[in-house]
C-alpha positions in Angstrom: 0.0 0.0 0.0 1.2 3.8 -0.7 -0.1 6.6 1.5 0.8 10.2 1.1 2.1 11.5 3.9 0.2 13.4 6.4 1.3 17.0 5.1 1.2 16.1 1.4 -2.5 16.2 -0.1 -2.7 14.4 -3.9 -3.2 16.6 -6.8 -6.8 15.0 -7.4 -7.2 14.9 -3.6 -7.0 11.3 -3.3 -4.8 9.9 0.0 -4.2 6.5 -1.1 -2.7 4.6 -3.7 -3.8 0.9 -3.5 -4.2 -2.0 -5.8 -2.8 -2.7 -9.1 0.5 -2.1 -10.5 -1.2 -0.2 -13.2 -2.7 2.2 -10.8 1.1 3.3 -9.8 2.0 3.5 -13.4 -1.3 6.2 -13.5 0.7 8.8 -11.9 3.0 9.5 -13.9 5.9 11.3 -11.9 6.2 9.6 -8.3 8.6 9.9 -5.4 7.4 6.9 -3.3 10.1 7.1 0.4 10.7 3.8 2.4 12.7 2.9 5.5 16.3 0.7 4.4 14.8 -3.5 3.7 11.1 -2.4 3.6 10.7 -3.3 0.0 12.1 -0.6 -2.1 14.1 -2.5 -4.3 11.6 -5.7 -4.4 9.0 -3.3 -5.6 11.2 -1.4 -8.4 11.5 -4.8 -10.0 7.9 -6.1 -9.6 6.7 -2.3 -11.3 9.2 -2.8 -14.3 8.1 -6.5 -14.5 4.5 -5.6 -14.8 5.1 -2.6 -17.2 5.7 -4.8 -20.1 2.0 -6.3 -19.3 0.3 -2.8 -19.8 2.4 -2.4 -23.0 5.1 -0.1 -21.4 8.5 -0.8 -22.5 10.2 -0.2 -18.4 14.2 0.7 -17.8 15.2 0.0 -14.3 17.6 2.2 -13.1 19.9 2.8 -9.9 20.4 6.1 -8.6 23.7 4.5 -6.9 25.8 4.0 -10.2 25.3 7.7 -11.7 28.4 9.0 -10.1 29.0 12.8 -9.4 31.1 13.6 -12.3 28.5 11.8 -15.0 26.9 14.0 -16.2 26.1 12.2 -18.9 22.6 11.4 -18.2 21.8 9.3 -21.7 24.6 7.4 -21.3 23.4 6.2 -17.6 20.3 5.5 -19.2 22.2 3.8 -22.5 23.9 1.6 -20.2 20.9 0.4 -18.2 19.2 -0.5 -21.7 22.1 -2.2 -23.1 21.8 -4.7 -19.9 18.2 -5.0 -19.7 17.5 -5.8 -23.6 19.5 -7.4 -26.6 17.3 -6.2 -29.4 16.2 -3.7 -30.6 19.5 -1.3 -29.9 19.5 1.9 -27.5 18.3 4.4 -30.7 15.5 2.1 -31.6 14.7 2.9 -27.9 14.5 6.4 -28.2 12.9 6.4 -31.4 10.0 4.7 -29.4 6.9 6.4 -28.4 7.3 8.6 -25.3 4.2 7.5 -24.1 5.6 3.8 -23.6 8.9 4.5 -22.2 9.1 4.1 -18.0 11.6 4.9 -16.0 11.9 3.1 -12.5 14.6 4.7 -10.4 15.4 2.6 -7.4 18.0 3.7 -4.9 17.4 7.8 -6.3 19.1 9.3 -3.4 22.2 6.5 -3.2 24.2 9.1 -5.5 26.6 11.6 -4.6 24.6 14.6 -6.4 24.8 18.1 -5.2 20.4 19.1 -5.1 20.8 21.3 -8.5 23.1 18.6 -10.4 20.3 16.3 -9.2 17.5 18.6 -10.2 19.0 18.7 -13.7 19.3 14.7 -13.8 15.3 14.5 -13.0 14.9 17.4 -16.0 16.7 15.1 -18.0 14.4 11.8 -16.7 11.2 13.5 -17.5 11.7 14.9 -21.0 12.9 11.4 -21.9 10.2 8.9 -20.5 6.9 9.8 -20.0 6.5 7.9 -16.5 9.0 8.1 -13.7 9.0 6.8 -10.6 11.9 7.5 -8.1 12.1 4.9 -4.7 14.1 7.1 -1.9 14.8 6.5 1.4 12.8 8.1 4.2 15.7 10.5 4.9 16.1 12.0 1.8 12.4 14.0 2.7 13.3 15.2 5.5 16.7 16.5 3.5 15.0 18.2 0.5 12.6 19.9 3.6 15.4 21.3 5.1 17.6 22.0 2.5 14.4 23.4 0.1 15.4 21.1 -2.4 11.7 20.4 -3.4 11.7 22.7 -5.9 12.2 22.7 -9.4 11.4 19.5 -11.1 10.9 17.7 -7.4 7.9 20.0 -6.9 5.9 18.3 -9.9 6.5 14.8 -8.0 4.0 13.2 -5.7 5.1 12.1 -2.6 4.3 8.5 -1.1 5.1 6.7 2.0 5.8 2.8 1.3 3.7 1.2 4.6 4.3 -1.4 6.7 2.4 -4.1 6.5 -1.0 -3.9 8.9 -2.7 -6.9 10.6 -4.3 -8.0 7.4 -1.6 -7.7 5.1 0.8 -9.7 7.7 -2.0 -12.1 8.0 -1.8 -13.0 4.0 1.7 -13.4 4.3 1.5 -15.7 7.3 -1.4 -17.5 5.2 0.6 -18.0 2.6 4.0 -19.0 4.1 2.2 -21.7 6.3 1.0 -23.3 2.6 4.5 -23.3 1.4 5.9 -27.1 0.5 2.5 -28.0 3.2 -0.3 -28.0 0.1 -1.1 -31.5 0.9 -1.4 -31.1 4.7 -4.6 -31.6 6.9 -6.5 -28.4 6.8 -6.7 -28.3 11.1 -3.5 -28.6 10.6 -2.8 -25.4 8.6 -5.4 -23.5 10.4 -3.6 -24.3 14.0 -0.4 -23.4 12.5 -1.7 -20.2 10.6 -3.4 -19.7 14.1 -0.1 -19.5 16.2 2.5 -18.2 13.9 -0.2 -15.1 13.1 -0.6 -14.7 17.1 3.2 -14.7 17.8 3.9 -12.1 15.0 1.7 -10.2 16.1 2.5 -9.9 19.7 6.3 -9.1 18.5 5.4 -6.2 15.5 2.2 -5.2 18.0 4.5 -3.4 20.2 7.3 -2.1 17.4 9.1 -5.4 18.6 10.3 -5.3 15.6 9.6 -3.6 11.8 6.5 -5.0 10.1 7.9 -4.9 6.7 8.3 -8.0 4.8 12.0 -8.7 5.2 11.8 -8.8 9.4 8.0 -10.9 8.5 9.7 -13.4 6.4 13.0 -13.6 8.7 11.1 -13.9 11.8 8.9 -16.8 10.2 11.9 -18.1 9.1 13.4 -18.3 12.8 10.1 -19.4 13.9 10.2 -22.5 11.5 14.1 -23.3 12.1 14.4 -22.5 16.1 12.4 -25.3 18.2 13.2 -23.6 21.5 11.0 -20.3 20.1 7.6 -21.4 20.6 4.4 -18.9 21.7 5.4 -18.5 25.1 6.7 -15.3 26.1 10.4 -16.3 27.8 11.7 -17.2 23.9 10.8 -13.9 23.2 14.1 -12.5 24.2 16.2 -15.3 22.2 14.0 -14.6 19.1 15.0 -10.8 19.1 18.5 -11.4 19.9 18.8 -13.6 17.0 17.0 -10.9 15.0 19.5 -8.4 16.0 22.6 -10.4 15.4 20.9 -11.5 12.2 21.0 -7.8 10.9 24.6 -6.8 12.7 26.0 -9.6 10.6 24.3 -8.6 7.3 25.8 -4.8 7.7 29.3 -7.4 6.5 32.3 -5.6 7.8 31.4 -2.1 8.4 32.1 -1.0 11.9 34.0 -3.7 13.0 33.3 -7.7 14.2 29.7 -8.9 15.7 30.9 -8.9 19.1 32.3 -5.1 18.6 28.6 -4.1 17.2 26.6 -5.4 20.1 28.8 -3.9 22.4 28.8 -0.6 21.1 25.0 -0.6 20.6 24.8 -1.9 24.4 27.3 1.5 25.4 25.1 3.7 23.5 21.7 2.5 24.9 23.1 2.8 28.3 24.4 6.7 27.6 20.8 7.3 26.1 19.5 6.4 29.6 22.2 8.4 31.4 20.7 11.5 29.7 17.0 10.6 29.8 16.9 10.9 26.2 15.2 9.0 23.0 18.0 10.6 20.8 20.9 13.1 20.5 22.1 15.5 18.5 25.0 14.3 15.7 27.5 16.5 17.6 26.6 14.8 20.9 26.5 11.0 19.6 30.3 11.8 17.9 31.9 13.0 20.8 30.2 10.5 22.5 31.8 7.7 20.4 35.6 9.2 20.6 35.0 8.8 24.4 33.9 5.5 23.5 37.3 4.9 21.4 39.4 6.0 24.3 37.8 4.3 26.9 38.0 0.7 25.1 41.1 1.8 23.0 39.7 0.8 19.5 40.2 2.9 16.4 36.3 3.1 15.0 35.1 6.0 12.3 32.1 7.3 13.4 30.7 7.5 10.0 31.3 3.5 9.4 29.9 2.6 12.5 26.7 4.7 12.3 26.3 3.5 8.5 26.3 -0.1 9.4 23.9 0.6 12.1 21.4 2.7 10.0 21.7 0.0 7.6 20.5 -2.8 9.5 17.9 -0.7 11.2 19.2 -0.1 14.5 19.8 3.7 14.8 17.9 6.2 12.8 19.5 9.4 11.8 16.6 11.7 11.8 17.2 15.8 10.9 20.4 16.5 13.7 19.8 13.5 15.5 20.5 10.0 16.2 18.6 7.2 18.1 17.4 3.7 18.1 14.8 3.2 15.1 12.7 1.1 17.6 11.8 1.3 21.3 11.9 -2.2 22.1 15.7 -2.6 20.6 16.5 0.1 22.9 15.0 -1.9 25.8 17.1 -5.0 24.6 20.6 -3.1 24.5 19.7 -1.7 27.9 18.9 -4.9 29.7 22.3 -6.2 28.4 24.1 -3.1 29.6 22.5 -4.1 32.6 23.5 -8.2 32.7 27.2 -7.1 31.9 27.8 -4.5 34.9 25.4 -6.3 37.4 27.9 -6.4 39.9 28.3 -2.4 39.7 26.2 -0.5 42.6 24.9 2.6 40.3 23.5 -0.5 38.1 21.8 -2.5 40.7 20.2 0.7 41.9 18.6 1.7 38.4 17.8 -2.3 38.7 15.8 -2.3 41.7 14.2 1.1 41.0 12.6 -0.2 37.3 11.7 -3.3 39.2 9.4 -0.8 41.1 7.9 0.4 38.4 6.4 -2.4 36.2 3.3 0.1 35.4 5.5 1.6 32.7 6.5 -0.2 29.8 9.9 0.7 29.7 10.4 -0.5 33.2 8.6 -3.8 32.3 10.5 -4.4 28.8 14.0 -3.9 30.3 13.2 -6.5 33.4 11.6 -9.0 30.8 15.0 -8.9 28.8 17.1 -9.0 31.9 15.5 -12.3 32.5 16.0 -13.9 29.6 19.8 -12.3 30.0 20.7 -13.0 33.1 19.2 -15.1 36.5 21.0 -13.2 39.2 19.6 -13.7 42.2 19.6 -9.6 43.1 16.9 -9.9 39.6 14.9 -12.6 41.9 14.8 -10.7 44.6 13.6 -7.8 43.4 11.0 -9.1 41.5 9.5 -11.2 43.9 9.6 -7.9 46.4 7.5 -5.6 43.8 4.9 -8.8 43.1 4.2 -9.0 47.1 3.9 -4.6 47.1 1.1 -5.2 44.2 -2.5 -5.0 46.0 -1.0 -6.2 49.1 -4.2 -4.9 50.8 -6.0 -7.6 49.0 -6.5 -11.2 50.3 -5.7 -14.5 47.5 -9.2 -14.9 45.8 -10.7 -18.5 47.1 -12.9 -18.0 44.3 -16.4 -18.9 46.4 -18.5 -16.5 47.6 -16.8 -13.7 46.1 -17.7 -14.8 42.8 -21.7 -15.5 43.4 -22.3 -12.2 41.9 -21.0 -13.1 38.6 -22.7 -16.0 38.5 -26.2 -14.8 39.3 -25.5 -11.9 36.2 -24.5 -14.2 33.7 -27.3 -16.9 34.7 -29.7 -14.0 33.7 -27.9 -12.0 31.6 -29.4 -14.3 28.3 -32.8 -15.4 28.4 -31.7 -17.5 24.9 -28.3 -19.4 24.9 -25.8 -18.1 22.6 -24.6 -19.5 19.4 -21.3 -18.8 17.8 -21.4 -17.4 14.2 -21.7 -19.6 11.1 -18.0 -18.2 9.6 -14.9 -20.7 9.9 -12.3 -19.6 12.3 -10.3 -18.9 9.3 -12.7 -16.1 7.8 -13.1 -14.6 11.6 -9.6 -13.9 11.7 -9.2 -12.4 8.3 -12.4 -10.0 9.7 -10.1 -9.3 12.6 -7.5 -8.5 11.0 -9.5 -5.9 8.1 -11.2 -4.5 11.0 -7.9 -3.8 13.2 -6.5 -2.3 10.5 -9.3 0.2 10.4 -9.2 1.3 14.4 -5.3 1.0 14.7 -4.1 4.2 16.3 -0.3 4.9 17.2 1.0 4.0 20.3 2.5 6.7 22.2 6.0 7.3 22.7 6.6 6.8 26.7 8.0 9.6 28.9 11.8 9.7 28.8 13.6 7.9 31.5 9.8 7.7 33.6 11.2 3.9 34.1 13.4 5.1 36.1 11.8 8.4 37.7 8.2 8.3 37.7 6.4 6.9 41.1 6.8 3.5 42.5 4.0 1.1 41.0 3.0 0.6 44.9 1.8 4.4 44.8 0.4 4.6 41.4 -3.5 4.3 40.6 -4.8 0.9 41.3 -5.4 0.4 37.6 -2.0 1.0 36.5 -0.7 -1.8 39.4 -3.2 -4.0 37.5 -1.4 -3.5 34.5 1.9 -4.1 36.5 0.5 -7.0 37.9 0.1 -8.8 34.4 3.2 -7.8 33.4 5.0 -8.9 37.1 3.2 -12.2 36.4 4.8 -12.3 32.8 8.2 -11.6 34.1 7.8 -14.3 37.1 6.7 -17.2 34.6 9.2 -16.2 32.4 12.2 -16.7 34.9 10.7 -20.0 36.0 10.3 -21.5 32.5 13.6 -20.3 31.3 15.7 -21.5 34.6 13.6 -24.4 35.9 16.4 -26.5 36.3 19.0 -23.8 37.7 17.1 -21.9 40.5 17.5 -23.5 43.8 14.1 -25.4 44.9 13.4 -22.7 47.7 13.9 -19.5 45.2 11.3 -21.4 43.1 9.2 -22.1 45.6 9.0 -18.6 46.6 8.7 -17.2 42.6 5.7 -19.7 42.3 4.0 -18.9 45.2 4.1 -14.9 44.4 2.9 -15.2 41.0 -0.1 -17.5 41.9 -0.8 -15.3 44.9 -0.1 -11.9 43.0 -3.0 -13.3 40.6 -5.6 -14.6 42.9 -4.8 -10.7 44.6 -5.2 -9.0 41.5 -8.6 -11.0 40.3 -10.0 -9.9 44.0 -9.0 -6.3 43.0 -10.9 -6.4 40.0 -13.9 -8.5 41.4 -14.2 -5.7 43.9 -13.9 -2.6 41.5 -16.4 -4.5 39.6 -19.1 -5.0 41.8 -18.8 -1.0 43.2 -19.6 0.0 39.6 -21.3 -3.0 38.5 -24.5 -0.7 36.9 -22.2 1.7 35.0 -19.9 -1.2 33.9 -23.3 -2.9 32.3 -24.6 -0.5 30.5 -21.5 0.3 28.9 -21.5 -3.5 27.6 -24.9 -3.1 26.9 -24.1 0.3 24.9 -21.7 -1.8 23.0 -23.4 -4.8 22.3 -26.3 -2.8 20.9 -23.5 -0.9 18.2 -22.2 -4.1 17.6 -25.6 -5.3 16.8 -26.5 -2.2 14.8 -23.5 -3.2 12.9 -24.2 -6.4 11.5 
């Protein structure tokens, strides 16, 4: 799917761009701007391939090979042909209508082009071919913004967004790599793996876990096929995404230096961020930050390498005067393994305890839940089995008698007719899921800086926001059990099982009681919704 983004408005006042190949084609002179691996490239090809079908005669081109000092734009263009087609020759090309000739740029901004040398380049494009479409990276926007370079020829462009895939798209993909080599399989057995694969990869991209563009899809299916120990359950979580990471480290090849040398420098920088409260810094700050990084470790690292390899593999983000991690929850990861390798250090063990205080904020709870799966100290133990007994300590275990005789006596009345699931196959319910998520997804809002850290104690926050600690306390607590059964001494387990049983029987009182003081106003909210839903259909 194409979007325009948000400030841009279509010439013909039309937001979208979906469906067909031939649709693209339609408009002529397009600048469509994509994040590095989220398809650029893939779909250059697959517009040039389906040119020929609508009787276009496509060149693709690659903004990377016209070099600064080519000027020469018909012999870029003479070249590509010459590759592309052994008959007719280059001249019987131009001699061609202009209407039929397409020009598919991909890679526009990977040249060294001063903004008017590449204004005059684009001239060139557009008195040749008729169509031209340019695939940029996201950055170069935010460059011609600032540097006013939309002007000119660029002004006549369109401007595009290339998406991520949403729920429905990633569902088709999930659809279609479950078939794969499986065609003559059991169809329960397709469904129940569609089911679970679809349900894992959507926890992970749910949360920006990781990008939900089809590279990371198709590489975390592939980890998902090939890795028995990654299953649903949430403590493989944190050796999926460290496989993800080293995955694309090691695909950056040599630049900035060996694996090991990556993660640790990653791991530095995610710790600094923290130091200074901050999502980002400035370019200024982030280079003399790595020449005290140099010094301190004595290795010999260009700045430019390092934060190349990283932008390429969709770590950092270089954003205006800025540079940060491109996702929160690989900022969360590189933290929790600052955190595993200077356990022993007091300042550490302090920022330790006070985030395991403060599981009501995401941050807080994402770093733990890494920590876990990196590291079983028993200060990590401790702590979290201190914050579960704070949560709704005022509230005794549920027993799960007569407290609950209220909910029975409103749902034994609550339907004078039994109800009846819908006629629609599991497999057609989840594709309505998925169309309708799509529709009411809204973004998820960036978290206060360094609130994991400063903001109050869970203990003293709204009773709502411990429940939401609670569930993820009760995550962390299963996690550390299932990924050290056999390591933590019987009574440490004894104590971690009994917390998180207790810590939920607590937390279901909590909500049992909140329920029953606002039991009319919760109703006729379900009945308000019901009713729409009903409406609805």
């Amino acid at each position: 799917d194409f979007r325009k983004p948000k400030n841009e408005t279509a010439s013909d006042g039309t937001p979208d761009v979906r469906g067909s190949s031939r649709e693209i084609l339609k408009r002529r002179h397009l600048m469509i701007f994509g994040d590095d691996l989220s398809g650029k490239t893939a779909l250059a090809q697959k517009l040039a391939l389906d040119s020929h079908t609508y009787d276009f005669v496509p060149l693709l081109l690659t903004g990377s090979t016209l070099r600064t000092r080519e000027r020469n734009v018909e012999h870029w263009v003479g070249d590509a042909y010459a590759r592309q087609y052994e008959t007719p020759d280059f001249e019987s090309y131009k001699q061609l209508d202009k209407a039929k000739r397409v020009a598919i740029v991909d890679d526009w901004d990977g040249n060294s082009l001063a903004p008017q040398l590449r204004d005059e380049v684009l001239a060139t494009l557009n008195n040749f071919f008729d169509t031209v479409i340019l695939l940029c990276s996201s950055q170069l926007r935010f460059e011609m913004m600032r540097t006013a370079e939309a002007s000119g020829e660029a002004l006549e462009y369109e401007w595009f967004d290339l998406l991520p895939f949403g729920f429905a798209r990633r569902l088709d993909l999930v659809r279609t790599w479950v078939k794969l080599g499986n065609e003559s399989a059991a169809a329960e057995d397709l469904d129940s793996r569609e089911r679970d694969l679809y349900r894992i990869v959507t926890q992970l991209v749910g949360a920006n876990f990781v990008p939900s563009h089809p590279f990371y899809l198709l590489l975390l299916l592939n980890q998902l096929e090939t890795n028995e120990k990654v299953n649903t359950t949430s403590g493989a979580y944190g050796y999926l995404y460290e496989t993800l990471v080293t995955t694309a480290l090691n695909n950056t090849a040599n630049q900035g230096g060996e694996l090991d040398t990556k993660l640790n420098y990653l791991t530095e920088f995610a710790y600094d961020l923290l130091k200074k409260k901050a999502q980002a810094i400035s370019i200024q700050e982030a280079r003399d930050w790595h020449t005290t990084y140099c010094d301190r470790y004595r290795v010999d690292l260009r700045w430019e390498a390092m934060n190349s390899a990283f932008v390429e593999a969709n770590i950092l983000q270089a954003q205006s005067d800025t540079v940060g991690f491109r996702h929160l929850y690989t900022r969360y990861f590189f933290t929790a393994r600052y955190f595993r390798d200077h356990i022993q250090e007091d300042d550490v063990r302090e920022l330790i305890a006070k985030m395991s205080r403060r599981l009501h904020n995401d941050e807080a709870a994402n770093v733990i839940v890494f920590l876990c799966y990196l590291a079983k100290d028993p200060l990590i133990l401790t702590l979290v089995a201190e914050s579960s007994s704070k949560l709704f300590s005022k509230y005794q275990p549920n027993r799960f008698e007569e407290e609950t005789k209220s909910l029975s006596e409103i749902l034994g009345g609550a339907a004078e007719e039994p109800l009846t699931l819908p006629a629609t196959s599991p497999r057609d319910n989840r594709s309505a899921e998925a169309n309708a998520r799509d529709k009411s997804q809204a973004l998820t809002p960036i978290p206060e800086p360094n609130s994991a850290v400063t903001g109050k104690p869970t203990d003293e926050v709204d009773e709502f926001l411990q429940a939401n600690a609670a569930f993820k306390t009760m995550q962390i607590l299963g996690q550390i059990l299932r990924n050290f059964y056999g390591s933590i001494p019987g009574d440490r387990k004894t104590l971690l099982t009994t917390e998180a049983y207790s810590l939920s029987l607590r937390t279901f009182t909590f909500l049992h009681q909140t329920f029953r003081k606002s039991e009319p106003e919760i109703l006729r909210v379900f009945e308000t919704r019901i009713a729409s839903k009903t409406k609805q259909a």
